[in-house]
C-alpha positions in Angstrom: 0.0 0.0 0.0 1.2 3.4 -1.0 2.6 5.2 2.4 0.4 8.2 1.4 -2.8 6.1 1.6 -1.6 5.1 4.9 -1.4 8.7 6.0 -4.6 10.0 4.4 -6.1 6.5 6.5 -4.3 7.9 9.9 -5.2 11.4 9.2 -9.1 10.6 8.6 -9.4 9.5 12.0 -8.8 13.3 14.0 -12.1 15.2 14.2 -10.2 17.8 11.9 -9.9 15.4 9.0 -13.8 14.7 9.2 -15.1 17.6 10.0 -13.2 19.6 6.4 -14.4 16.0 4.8 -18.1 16.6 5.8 -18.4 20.3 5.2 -16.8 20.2 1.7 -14.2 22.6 2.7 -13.1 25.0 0.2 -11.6 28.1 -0.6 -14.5 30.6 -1.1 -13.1 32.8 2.3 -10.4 34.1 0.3 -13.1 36.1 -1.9 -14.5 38.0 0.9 -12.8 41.3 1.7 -9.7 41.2 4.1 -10.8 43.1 7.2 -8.8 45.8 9.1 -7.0 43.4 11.6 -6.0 41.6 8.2 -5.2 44.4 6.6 -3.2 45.6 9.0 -1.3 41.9 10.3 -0.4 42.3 5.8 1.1 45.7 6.2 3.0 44.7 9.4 4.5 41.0 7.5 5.6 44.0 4.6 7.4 46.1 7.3 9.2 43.4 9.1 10.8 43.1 5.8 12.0 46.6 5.7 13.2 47.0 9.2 15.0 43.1 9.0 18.1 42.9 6.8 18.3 46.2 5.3 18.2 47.7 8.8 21.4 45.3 9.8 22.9 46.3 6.3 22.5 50.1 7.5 23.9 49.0 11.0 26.9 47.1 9.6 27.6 50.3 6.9 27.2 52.5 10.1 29.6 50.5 12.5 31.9 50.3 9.6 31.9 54.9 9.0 32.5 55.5 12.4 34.5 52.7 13.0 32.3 51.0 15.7 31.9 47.5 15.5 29.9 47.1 18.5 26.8 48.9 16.1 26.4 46.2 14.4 27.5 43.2 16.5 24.8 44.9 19.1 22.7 46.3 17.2 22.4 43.7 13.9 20.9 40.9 15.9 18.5 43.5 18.2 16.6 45.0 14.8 16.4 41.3 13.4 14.8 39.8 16.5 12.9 43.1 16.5 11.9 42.9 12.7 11.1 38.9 13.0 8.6 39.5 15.9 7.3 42.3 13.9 6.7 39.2 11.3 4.9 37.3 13.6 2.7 39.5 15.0 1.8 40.2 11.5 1.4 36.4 11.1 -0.9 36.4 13.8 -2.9 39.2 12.9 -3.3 38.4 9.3 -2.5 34.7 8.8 -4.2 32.6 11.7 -7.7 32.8 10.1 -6.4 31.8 6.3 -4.2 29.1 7.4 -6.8 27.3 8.9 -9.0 28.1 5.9 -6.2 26.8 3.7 -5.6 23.7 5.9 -8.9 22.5 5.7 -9.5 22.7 2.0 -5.8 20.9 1.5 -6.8 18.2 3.7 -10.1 17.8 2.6 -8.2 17.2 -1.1 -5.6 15.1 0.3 -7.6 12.6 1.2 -10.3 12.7 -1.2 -7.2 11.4 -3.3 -5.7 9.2 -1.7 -8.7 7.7 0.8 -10.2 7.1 -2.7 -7.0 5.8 -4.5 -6.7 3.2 -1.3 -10.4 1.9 -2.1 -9.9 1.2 -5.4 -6.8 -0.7 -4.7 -8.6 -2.8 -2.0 -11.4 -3.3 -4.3 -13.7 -1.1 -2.6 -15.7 1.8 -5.0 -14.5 4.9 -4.4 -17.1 7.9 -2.7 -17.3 9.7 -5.8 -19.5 6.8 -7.2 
């Protein structure tokens, strides 16, 4: 048996698994328009970007004009760890909500295909039928 059938078997089992099975879960969410907590969770995953490695470039041109290393060996890490927690509370504000969204529909499909696959290979007709 294929080691993905075995999965999709495993995975059918959780309450997750069954519940994106039996509410046909899908993608229509994505159509609705983003709300402000969305909105803004996007704009903060953008600005995490700006203040990450271009802020420890600026830090390392800086420690390198006047000749202080400690700008840089500080300073570098301290706007990355600020700019990745930035990211995540980005992630948090924007992503929780679609990933879920996401995660159902892409297990729904995973083991539509491969739940059905395994029937057919036992001999068993497949729930499209």
């Amino acid at each position: 048996m294929n080691i993905l059938a075995i999965i999709a078997r495993g995975a059918a089992r959780t309450e997750f698994a069954r519940k994106a099975l039996e509410e046909k879960a899908d993608l229509s969410p994505f159509r609705e328009k983003p709300s402000a907590r969305i909105l803004f969770g996007i704009f903060l995953m953008a600005f995490s970007y700006v203040i990450g490695w271009p802020a420890v470039a600026l830090f390392g041109a800086l420690s390198i004009y006047f000749k202080e290393p400690l700008i840089v060996i500080l300073g570098g890490p301290a706007i990355y760890g600020t700019s990745h927690l930035v990211f995540l509370a980005g992630m948090y504000l924007a992503g929780a909500r679609y990933t879920y969204i996401f995660l159902r529909w892409a297990t729904r499909k995973f083991l539509e295909k491969y739940l059905d696959a395994a029937r057919e290979k036992d001999g068993f007709p497949s729930s499209a039928e």
